[in-house]
C-alpha positions as protocol buffer text, in pm:
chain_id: "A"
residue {
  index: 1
  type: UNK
  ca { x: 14815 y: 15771 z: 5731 }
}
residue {
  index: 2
  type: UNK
  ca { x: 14426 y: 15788 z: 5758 }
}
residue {
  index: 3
  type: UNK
  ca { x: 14442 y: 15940 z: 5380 }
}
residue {
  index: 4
  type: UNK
  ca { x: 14702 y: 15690 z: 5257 }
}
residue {
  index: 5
  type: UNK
  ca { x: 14481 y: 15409 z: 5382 }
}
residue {
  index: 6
  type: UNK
  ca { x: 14179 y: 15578 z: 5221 }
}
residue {
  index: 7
  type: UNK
  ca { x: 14333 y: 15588 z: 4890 }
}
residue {
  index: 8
  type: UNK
  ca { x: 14469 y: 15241 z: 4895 }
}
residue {
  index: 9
  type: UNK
  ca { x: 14115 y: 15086 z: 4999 }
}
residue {
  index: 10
  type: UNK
  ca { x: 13959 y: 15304 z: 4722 }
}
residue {
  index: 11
  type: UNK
  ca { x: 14172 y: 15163 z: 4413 }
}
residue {
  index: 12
  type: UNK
  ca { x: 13932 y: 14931 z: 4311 }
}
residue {
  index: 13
  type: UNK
  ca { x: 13613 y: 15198 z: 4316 }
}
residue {
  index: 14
  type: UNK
  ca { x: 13768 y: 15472 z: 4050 }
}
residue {
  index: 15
  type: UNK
  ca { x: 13516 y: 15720 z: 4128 }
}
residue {
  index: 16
  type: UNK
  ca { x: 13537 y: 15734 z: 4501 }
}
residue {
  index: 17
  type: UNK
  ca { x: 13917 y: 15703 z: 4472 }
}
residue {
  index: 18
  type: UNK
  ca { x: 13953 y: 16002 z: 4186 }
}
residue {
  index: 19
  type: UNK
  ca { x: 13709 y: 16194 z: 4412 }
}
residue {
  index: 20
  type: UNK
  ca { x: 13890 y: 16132 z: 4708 }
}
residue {
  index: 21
  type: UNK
  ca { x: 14237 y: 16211 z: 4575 }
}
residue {
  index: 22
  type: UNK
  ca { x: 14054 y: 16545 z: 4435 }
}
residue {
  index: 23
  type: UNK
  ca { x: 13960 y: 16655 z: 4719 }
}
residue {
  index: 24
  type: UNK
  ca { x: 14301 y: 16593 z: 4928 }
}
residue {
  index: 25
  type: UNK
  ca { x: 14459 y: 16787 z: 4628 }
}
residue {
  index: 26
  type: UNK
  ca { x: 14196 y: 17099 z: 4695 }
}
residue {
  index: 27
  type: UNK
  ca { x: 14238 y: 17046 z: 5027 }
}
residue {
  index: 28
  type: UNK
  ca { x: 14644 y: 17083 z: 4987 }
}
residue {
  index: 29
  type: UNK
  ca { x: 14641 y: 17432 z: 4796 }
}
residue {
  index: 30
  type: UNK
  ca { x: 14429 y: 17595 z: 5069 }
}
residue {
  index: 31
  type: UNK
  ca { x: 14716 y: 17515 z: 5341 }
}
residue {
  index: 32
  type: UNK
  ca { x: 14980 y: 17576 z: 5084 }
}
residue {
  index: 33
  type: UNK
  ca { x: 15112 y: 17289 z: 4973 }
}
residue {
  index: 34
  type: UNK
  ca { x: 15297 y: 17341 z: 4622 }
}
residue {
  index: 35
  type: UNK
  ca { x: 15428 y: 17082 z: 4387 }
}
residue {
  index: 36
  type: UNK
  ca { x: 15767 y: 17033 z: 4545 }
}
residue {
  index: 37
  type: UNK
  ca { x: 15634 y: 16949 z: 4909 }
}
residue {
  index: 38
  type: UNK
  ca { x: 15454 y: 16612 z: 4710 }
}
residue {
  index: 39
  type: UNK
  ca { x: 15821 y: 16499 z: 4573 }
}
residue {
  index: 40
  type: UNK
  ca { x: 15968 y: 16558 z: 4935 }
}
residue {
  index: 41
  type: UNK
  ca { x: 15664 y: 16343 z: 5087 }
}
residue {
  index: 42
  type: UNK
  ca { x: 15691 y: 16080 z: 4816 }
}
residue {
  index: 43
  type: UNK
  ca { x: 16039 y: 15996 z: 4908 }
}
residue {
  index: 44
  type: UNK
  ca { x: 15969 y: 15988 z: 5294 }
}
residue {
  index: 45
  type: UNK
  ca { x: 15639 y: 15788 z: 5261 }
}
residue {
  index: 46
  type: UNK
  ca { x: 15882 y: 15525 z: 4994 }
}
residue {
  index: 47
  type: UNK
  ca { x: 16153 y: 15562 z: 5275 }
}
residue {
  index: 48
  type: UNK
  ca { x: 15914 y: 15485 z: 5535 }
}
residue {
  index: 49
  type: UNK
  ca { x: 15760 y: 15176 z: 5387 }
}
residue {
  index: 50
  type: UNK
  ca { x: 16096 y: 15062 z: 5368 }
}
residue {
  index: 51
  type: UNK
  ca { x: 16181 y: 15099 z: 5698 }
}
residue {
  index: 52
  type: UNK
  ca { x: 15873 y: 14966 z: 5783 }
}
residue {
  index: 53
  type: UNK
  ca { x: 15814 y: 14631 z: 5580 }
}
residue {
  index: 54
  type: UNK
  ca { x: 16213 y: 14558 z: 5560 }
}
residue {
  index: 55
  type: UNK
  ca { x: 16296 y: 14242 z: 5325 }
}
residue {
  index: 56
  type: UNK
  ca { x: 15890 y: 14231 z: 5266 }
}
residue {
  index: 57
  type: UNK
  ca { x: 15911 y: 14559 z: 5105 }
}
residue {
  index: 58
  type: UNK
  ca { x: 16050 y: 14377 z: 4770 }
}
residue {
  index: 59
  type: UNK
  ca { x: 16192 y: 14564 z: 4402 }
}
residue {
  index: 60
  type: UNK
  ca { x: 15807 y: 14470 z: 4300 }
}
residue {
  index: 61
  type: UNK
  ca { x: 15656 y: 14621 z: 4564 }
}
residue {
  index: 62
  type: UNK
  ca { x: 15866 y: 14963 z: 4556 }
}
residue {
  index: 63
  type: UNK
  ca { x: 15772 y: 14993 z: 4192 }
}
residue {
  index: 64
  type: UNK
  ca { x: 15408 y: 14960 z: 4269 }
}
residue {
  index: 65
  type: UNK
  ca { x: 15425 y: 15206 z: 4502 }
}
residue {
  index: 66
  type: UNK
  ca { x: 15599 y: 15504 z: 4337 }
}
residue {
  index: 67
  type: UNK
  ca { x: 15387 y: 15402 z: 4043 }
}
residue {
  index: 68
  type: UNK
  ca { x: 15084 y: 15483 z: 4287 }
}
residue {
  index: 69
  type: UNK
  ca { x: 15232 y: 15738 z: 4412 }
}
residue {
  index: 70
  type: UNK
  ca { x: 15260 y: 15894 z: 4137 }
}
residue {
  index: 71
  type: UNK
  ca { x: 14931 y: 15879 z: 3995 }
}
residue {
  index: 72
  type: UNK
  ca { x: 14773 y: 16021 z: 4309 }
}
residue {
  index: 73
  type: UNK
  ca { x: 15058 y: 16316 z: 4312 }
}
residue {
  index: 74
  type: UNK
  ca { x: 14971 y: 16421 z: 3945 }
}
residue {
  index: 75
  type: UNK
  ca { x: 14599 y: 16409 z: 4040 }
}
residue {
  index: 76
  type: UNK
  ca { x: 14686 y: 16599 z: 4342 }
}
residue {
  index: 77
  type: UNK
  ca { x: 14865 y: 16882 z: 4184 }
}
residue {
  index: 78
  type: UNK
  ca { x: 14568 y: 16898 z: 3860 }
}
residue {
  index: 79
  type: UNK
  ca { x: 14348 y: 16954 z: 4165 }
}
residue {
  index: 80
  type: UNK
  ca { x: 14510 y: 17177 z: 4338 }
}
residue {
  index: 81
  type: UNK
  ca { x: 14569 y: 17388 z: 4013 }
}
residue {
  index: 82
  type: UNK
  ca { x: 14263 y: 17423 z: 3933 }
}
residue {
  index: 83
  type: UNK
  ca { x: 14131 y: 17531 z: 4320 }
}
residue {
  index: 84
  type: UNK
  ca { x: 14378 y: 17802 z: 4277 }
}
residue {
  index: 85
  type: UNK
  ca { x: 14254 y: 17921 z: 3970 }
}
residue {
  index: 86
  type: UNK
  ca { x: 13863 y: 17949 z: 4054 }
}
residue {
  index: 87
  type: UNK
  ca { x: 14002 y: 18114 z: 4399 }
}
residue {
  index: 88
  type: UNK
  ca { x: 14231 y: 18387 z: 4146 }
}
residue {
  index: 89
  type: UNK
  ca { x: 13888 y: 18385 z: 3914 }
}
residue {
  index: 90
  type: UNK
  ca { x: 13655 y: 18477 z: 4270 }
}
């Protein structure tokens, strides 16, 4: 949740947030994360908000996070592709 929060108070700074979400995707391939363990943890962190924030948690809201979501997965998985390749490279 520390990285979530992180990420979220970075969206207005791109660099620290792009760096941040780089790193967290490096960070991922060393402990073996691969592509389908960020779909599983999209729907529980989406299911979790939900249970969290209720009626809050509008249509709107949903949408804005998947959509964030989202961007920070692809980012993720660019960053953790290319970690494994220098590594293969080494």
């Amino acid at each position: 949740m520390d990285m979530i929060a992180a990420i979220v108070g970075a969206l207005d700074e791109r660099e620290l947030f792009q760096s941040i979400i780089s790193h967290t995707g490096r960070q991922h391939a060393r402990f073996g994360v691969n592509p389908s363990h960020f779909v599983a943890f999209g729907d529980a962190l989406i299911w979790s908000l939900e249970q969290q924030f209720g009626p809050a948690f509008t249509p709107e809201l949903r949408e804005a996070w998947i959509a964030l979501y989202n961007a920070v997965r692809s980012e993720m998985i660019r960053a953790a592709q290319r970690a494994a390749c220098r590594s293969s490279r080494s």
